[in-house]
Gaussian input, Z-matrix of N, CA and C with variables (Angstrom, degrees):
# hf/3-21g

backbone

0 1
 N
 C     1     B1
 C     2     B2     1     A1
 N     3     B3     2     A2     1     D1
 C     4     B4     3     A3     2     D2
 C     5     B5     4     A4     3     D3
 N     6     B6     5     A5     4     D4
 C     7     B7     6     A6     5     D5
 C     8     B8     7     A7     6     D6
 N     9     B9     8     A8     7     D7
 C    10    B10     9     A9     8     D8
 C    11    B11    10    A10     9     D9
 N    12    B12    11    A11    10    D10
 C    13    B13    12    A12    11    D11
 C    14    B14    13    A13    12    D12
 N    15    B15    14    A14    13    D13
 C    16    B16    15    A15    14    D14
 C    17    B17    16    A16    15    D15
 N    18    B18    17    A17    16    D16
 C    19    B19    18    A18    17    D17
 C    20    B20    19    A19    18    D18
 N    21    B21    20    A20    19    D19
 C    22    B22    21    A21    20    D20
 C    23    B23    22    A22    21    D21
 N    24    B24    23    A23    22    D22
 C    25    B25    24    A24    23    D23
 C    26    B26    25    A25    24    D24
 N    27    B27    26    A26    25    D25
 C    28    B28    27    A27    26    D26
 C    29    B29    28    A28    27    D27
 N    30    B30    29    A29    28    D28
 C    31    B31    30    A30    29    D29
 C    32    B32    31    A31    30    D30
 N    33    B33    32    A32    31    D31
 C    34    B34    33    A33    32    D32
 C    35    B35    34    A34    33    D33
 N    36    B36    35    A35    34    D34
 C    37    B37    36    A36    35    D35
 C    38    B38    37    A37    36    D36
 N    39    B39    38    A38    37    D37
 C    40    B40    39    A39    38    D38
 C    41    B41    40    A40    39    D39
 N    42    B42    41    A41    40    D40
 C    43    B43    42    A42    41    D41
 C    44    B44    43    A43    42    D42
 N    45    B45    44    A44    43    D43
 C    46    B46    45    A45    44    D44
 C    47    B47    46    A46    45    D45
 N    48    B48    47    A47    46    D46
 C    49    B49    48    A48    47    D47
 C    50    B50    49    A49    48    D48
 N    51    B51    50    A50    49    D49
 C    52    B52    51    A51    50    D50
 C    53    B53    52    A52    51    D51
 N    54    B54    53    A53    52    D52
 C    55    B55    54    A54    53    D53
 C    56    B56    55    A55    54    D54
 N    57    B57    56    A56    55    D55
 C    58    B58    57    A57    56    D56
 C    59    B59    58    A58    57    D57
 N    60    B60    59    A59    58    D58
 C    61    B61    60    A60    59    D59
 C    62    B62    61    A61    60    D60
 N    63    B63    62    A62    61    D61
 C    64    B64    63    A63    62    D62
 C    65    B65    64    A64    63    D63
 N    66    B66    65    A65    64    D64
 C    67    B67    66    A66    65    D65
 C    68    B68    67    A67    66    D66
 N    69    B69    68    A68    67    D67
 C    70    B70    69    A69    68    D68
 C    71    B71    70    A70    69    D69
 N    72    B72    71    A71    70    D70
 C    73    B73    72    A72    71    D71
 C    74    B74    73    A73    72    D72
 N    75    B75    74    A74    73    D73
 C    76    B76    75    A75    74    D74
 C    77    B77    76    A76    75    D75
 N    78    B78    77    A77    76    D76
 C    79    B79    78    A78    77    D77
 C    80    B80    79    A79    78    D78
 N    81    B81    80    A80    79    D79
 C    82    B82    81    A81    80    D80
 C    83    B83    82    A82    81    D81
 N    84    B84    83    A83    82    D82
 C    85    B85    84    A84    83    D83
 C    86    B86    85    A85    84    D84
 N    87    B87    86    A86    85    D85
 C    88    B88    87    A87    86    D86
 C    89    B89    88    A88    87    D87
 N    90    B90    89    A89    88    D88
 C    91    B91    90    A90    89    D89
 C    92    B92    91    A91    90    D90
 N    93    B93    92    A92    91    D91
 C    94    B94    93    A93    92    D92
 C    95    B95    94    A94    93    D93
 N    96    B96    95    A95    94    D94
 C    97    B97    96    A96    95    D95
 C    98    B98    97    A97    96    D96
 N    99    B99    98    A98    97    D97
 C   100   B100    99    A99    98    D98
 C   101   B101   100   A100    99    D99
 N   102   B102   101   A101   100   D100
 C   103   B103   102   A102   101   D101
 C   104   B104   103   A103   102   D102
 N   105   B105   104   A104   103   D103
 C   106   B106   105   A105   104   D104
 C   107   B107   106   A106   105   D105
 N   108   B108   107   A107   106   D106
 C   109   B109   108   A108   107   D107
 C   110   B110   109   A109   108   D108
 N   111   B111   110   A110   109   D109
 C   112   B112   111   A111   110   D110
 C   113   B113   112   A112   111   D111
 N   114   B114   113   A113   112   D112
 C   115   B115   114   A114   113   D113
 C   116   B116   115   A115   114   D114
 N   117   B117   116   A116   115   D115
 C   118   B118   117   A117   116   D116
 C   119   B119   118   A118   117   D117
 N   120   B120   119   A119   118   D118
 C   121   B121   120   A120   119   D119
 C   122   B122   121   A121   120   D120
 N   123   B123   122   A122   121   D121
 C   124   B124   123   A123   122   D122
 C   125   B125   124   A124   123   D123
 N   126   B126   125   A125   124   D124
 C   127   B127   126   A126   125   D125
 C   128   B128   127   A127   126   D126
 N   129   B129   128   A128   127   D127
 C   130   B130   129   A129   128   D128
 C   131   B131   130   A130   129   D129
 N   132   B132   131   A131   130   D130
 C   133   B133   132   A132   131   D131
 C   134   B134   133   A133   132   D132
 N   135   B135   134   A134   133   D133
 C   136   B136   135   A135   134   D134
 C   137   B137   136   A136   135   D135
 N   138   B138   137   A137   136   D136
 C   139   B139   138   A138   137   D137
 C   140   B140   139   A139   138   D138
 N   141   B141   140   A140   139   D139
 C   142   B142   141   A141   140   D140
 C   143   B143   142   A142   141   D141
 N   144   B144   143   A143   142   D142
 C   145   B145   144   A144   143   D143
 C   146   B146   145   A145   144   D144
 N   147   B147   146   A146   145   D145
 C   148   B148   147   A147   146   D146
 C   149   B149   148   A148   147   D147
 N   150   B150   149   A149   148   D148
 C   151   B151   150   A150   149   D149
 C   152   B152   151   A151   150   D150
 N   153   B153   152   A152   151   D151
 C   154   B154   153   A153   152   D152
 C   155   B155   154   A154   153   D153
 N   156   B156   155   A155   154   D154
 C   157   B157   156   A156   155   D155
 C   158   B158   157   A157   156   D156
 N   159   B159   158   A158   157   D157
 C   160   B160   159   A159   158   D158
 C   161   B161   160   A160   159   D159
 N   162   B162   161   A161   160   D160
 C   163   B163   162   A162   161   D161
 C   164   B164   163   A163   162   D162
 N   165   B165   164   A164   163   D163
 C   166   B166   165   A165   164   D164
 C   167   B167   166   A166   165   D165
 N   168   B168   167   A167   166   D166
 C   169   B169   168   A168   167   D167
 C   170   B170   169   A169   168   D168
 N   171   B171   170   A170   169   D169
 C   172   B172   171   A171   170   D170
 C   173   B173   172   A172   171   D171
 N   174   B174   173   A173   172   D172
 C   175   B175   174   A174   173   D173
 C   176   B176   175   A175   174   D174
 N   177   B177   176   A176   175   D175
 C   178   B178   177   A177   176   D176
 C   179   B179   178   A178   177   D177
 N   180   B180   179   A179   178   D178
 C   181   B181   180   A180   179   D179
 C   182   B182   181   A181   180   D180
 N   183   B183   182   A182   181   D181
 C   184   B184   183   A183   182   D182
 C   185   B185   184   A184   183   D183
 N   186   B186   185   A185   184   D184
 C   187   B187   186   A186   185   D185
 C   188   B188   187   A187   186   D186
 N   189   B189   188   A188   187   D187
 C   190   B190   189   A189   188   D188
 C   191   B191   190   A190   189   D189
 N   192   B192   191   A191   190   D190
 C   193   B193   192   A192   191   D191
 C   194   B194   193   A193   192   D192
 N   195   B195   194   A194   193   D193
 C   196   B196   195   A195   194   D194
 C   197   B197   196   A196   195   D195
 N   198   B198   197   A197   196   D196
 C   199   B199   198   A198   197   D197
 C   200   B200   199   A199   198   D198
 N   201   B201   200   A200   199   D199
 C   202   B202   201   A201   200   D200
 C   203   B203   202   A202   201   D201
 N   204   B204   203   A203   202   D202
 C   205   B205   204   A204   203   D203
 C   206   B206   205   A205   204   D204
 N   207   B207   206   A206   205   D205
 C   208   B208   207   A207   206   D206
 C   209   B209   208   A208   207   D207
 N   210   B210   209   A209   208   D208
 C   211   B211   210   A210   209   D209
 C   212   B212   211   A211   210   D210
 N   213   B213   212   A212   211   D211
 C   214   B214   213   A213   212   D212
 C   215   B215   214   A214   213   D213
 N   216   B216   215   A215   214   D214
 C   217   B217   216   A216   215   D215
 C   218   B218   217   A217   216   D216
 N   219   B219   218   A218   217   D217
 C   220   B220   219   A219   218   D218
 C   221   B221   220   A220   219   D219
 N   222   B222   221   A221   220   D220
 C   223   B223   222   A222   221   D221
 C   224   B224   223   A223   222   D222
 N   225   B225   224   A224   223   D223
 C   226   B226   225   A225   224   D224
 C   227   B227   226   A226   225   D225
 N   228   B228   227   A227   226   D226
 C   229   B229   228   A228   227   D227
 C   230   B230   229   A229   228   D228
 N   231   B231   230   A230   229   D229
 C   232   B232   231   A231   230   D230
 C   233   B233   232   A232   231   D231
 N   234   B234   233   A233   232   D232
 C   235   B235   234   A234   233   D233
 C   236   B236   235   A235   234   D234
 N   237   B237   236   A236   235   D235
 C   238   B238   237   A237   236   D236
 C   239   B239   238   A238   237   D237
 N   240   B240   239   A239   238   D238
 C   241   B241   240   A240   239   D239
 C   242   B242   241   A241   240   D240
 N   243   B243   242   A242   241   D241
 C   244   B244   243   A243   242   D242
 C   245   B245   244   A244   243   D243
 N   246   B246   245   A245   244   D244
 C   247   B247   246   A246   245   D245
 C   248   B248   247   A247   246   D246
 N   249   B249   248   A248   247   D247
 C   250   B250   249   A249   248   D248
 C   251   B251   250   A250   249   D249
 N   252   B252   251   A251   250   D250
 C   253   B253   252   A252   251   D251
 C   254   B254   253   A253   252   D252
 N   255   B255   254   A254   253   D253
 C   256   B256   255   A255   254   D254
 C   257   B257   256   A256   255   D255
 N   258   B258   257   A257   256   D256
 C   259   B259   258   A258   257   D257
 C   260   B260   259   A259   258   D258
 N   261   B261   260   A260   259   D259
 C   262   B262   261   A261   260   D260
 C   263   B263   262   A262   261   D261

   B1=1.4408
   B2=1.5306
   B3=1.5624
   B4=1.7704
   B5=1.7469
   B6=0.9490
   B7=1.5037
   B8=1.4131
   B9=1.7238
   B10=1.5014
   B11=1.1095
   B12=1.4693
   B13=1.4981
   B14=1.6440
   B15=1.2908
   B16=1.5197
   B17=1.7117
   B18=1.3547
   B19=1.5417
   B20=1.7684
   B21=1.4134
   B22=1.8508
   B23=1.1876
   B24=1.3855
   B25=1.9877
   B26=1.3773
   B27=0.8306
   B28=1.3030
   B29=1.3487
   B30=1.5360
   B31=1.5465
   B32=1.4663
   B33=1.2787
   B34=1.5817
   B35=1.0611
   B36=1.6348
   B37=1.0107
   B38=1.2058
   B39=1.2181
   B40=1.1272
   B41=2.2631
   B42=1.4644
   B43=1.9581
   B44=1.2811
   B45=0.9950
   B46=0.9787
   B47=2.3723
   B48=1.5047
   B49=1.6411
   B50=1.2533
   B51=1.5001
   B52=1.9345
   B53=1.7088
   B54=1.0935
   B55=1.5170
   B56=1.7541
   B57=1.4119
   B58=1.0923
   B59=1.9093
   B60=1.5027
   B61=1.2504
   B62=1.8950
   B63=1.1391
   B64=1.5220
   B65=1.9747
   B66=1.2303
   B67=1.3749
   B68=1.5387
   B69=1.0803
   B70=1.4042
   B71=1.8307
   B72=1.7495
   B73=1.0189
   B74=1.0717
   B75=1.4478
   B76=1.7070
   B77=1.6287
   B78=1.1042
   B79=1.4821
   B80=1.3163
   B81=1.2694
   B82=1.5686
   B83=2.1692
   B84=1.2053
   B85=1.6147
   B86=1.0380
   B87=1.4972
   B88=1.5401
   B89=1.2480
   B90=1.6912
   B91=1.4782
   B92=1.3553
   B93=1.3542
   B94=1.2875
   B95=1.6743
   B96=1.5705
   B97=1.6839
   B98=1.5005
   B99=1.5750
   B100=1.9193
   B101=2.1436
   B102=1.0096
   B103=1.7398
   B104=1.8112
   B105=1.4715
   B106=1.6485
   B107=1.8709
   B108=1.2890
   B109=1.2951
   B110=1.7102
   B111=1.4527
   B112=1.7104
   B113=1.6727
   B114=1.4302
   B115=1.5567
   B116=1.9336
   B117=1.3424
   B118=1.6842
   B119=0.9822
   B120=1.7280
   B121=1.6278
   B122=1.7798
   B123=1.1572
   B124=1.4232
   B125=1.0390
   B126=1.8178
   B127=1.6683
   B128=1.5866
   B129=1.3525
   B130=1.9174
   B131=1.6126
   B132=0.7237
   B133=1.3634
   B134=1.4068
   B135=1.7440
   B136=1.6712
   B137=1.6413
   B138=1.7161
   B139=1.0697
   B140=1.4105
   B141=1.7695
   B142=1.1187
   B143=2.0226
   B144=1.1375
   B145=1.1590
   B146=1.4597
   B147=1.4067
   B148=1.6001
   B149=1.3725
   B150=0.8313
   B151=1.4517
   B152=1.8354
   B153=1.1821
   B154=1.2414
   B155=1.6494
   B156=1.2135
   B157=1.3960
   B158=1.7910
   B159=0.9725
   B160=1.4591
   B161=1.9698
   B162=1.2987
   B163=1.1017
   B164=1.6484
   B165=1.0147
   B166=1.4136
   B167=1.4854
   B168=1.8200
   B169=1.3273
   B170=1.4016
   B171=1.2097
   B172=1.5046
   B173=1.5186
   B174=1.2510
   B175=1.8324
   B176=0.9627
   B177=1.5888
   B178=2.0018
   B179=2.0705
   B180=1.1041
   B181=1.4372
   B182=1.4413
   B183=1.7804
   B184=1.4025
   B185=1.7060
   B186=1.3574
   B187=1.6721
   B188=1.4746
   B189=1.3673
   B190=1.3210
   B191=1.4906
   B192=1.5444
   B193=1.2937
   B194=1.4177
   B195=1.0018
   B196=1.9515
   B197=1.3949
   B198=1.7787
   B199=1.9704
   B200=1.4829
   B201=1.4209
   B202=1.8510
   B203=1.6773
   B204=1.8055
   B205=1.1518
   B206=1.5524
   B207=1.1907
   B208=2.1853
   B209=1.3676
   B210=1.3253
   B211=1.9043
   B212=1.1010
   B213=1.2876
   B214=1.5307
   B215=1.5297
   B216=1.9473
   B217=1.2245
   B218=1.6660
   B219=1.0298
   B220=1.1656
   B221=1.8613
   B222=1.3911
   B223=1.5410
   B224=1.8374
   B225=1.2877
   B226=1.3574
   B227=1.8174
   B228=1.3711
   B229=1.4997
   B230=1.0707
   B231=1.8602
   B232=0.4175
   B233=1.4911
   B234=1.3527
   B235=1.3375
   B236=1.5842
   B237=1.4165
   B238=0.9926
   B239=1.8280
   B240=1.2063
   B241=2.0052
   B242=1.5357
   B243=1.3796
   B244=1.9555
   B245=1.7145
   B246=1.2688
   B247=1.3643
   B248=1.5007
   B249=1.9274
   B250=1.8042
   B251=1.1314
   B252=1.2131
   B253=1.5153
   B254=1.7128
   B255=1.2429
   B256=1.8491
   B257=1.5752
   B258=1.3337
   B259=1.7063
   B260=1.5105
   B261=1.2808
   B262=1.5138
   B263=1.7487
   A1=108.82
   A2=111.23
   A3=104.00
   A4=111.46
   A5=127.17
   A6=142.01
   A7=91.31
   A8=95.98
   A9=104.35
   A10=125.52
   A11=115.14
   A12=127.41
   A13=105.73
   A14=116.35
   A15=102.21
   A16=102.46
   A17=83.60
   A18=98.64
   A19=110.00
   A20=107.05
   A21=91.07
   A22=85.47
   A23=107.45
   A24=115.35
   A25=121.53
   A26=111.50
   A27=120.21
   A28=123.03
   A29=120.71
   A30=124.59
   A31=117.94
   A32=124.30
   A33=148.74
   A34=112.94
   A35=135.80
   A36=137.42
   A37=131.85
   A38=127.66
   A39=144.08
   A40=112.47
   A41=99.58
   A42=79.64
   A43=132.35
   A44=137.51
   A45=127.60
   A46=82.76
   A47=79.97
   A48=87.44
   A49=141.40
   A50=80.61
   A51=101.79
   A52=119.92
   A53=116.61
   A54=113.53
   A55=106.19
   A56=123.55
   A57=114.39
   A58=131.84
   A59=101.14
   A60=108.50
   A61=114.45
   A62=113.52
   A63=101.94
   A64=102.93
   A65=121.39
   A66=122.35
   A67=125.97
   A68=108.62
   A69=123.54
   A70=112.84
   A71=108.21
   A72=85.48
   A73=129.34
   A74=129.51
   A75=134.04
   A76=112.39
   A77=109.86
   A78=106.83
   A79=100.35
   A80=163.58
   A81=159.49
   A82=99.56
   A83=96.71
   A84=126.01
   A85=113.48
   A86=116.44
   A87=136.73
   A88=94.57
   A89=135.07
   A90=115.21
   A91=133.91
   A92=122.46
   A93=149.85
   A94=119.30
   A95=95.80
   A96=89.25
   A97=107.11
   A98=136.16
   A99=102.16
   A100=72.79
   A101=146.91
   A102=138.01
   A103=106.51
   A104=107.66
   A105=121.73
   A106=91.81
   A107=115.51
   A108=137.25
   A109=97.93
   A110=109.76
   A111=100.33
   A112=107.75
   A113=134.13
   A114=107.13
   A115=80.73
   A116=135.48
   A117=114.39
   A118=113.77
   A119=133.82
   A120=131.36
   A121=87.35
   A122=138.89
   A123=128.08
   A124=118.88
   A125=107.69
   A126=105.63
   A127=122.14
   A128=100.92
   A129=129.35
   A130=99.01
   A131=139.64
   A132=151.38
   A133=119.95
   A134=92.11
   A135=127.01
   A136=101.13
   A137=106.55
   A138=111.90
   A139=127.75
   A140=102.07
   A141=139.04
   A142=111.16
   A143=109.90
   A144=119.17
   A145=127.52
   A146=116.27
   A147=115.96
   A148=117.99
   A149=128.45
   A150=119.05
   A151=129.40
   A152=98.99
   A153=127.00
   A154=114.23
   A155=101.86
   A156=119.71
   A157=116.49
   A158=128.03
   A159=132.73
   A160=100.86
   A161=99.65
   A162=103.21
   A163=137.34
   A164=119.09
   A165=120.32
   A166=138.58
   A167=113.31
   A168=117.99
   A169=121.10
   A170=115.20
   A171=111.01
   A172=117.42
   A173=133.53
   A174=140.80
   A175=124.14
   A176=108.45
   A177=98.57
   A178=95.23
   A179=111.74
   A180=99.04
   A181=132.41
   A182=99.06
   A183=94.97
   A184=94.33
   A185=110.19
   A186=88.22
   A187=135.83
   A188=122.73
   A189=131.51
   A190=136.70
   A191=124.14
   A192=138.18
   A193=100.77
   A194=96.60
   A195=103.10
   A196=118.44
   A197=103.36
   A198=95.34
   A199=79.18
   A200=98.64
   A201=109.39
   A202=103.57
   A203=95.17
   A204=112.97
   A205=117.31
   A206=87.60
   A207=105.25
   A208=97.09
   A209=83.09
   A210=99.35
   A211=115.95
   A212=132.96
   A213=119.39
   A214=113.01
   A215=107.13
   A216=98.94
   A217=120.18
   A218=101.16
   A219=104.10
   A220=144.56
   A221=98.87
   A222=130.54
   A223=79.54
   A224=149.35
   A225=140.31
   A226=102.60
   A227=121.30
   A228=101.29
   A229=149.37
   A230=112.25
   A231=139.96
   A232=116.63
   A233=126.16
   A234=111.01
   A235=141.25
   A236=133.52
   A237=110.23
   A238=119.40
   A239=91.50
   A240=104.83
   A241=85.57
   A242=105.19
   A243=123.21
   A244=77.74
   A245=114.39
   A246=140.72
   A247=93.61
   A248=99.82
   A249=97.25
   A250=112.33
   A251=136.08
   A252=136.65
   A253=109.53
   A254=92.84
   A255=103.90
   A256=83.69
   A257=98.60
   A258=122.85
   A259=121.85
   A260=92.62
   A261=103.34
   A262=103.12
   D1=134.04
   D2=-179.28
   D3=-87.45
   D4=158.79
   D5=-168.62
   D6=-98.10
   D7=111.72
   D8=161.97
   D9=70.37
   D10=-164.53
   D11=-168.52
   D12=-72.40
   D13=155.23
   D14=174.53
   D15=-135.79
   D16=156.45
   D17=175.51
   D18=-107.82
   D19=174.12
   D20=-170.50
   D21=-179.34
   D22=154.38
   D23=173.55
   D24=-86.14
   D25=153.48
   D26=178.04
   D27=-32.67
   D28=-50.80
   D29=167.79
   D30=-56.69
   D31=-44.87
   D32=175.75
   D33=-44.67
   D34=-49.09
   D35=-162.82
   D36=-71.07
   D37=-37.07
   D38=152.17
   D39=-41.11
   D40=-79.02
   D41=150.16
   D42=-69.73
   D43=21.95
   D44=-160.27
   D45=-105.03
   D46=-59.99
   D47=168.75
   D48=-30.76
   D49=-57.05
   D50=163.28
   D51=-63.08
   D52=-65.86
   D53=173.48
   D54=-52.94
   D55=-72.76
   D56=-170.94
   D57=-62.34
   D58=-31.58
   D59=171.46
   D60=79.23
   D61=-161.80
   D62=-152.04
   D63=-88.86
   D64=0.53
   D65=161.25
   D66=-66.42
   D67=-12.18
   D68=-168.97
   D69=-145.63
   D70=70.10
   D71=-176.09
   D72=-105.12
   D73=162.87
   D74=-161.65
   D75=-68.92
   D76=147.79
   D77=-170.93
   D78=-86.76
   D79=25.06
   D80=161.69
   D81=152.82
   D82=138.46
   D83=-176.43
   D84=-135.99
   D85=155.48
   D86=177.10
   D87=-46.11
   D88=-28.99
   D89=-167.88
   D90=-44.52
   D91=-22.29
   D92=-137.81
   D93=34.39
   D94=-64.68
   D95=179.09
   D96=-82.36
   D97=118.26
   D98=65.02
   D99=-107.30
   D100=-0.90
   D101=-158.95
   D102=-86.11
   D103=105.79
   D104=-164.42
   D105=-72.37
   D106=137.95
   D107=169.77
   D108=-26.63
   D109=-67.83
   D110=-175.52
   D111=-41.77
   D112=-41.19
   D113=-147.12
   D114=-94.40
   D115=-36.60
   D116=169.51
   D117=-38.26
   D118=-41.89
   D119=-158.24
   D120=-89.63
   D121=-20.60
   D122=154.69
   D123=-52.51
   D124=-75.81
   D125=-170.62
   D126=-36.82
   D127=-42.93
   D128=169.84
   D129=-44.74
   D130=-33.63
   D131=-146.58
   D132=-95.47
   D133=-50.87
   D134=-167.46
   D135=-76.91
   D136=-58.90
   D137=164.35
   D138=-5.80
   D139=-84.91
   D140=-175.75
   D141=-56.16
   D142=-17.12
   D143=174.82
   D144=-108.21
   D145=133.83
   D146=175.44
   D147=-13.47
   D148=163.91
   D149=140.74
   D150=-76.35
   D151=-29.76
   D152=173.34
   D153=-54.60
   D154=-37.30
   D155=-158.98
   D156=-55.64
   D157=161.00
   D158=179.47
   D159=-45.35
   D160=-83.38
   D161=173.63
   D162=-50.91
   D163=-20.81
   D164=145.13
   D165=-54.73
   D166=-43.63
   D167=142.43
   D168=-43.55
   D169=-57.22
   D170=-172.04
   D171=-67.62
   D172=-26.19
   D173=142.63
   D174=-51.02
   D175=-35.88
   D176=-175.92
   D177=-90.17
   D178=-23.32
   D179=168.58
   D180=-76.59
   D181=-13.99
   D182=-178.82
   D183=-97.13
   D184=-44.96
   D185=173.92
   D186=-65.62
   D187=-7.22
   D188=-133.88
   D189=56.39
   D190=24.67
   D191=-160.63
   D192=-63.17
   D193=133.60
   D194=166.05
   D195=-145.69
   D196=-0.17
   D197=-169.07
   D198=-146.25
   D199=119.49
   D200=162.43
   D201=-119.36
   D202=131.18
   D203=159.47
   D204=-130.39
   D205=141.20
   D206=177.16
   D207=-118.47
   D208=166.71
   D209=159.46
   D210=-91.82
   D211=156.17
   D212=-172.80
   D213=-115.99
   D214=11.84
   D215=142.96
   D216=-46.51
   D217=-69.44
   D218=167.45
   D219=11.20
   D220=-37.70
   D221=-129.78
   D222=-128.21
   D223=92.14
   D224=146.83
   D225=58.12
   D226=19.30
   D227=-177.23
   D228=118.68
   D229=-14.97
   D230=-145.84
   D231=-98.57
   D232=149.00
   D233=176.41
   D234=-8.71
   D235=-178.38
   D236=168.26
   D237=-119.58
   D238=32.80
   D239=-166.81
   D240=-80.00
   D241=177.73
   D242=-157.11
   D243=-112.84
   D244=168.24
   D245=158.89
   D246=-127.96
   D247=157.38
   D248=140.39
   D249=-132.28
   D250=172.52
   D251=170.70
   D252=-143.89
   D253=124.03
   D254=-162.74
   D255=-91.43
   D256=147.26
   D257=155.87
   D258=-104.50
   D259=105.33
   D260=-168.26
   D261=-64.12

């Protein structure tokens, strides 16, 4: 079982939905609507940033974030399997 709220990339979200279903829902997806332009130009953002980073604290506290997953295409090339990485 994953801990908490989750965060996820933009590509992800959409499976992420499907496999997990409505207990676990994705923080922004290809769907576009019901996810307003500001929180994509975040996730875009979050991505692109440490996890560590200032602004990452300040998202996982305002959302309750504790479980980030990407694709690790993503990542230099790499396959296309999911990782997660919990924030303790």
């Amino acid at each position: 079982m994953l801990p908490g709220q989750l965060f996820n990339d933009y590509n992800s979200g959409g499976y992420l939905t499907l496999r997990l279903g409505p207990k676990y829902p994705d923080f922004a997806d290809g769907a576009g609507f019901p996810f307003p332009l500001e929180l994509l130009m975040k996730q875009s953002a979050l991505v692109e940033s440490p996890p560590d980073s200032a602004v990452w604290t300040e998202e996982a506290d305002r959302y309750g974030i504790n479980t980030i997953i990407l694709s690790l295409a993503r990542i230099g090339g790499l396959n296309t399997s999911r990782s997660a990485v919990l924030r303790e």
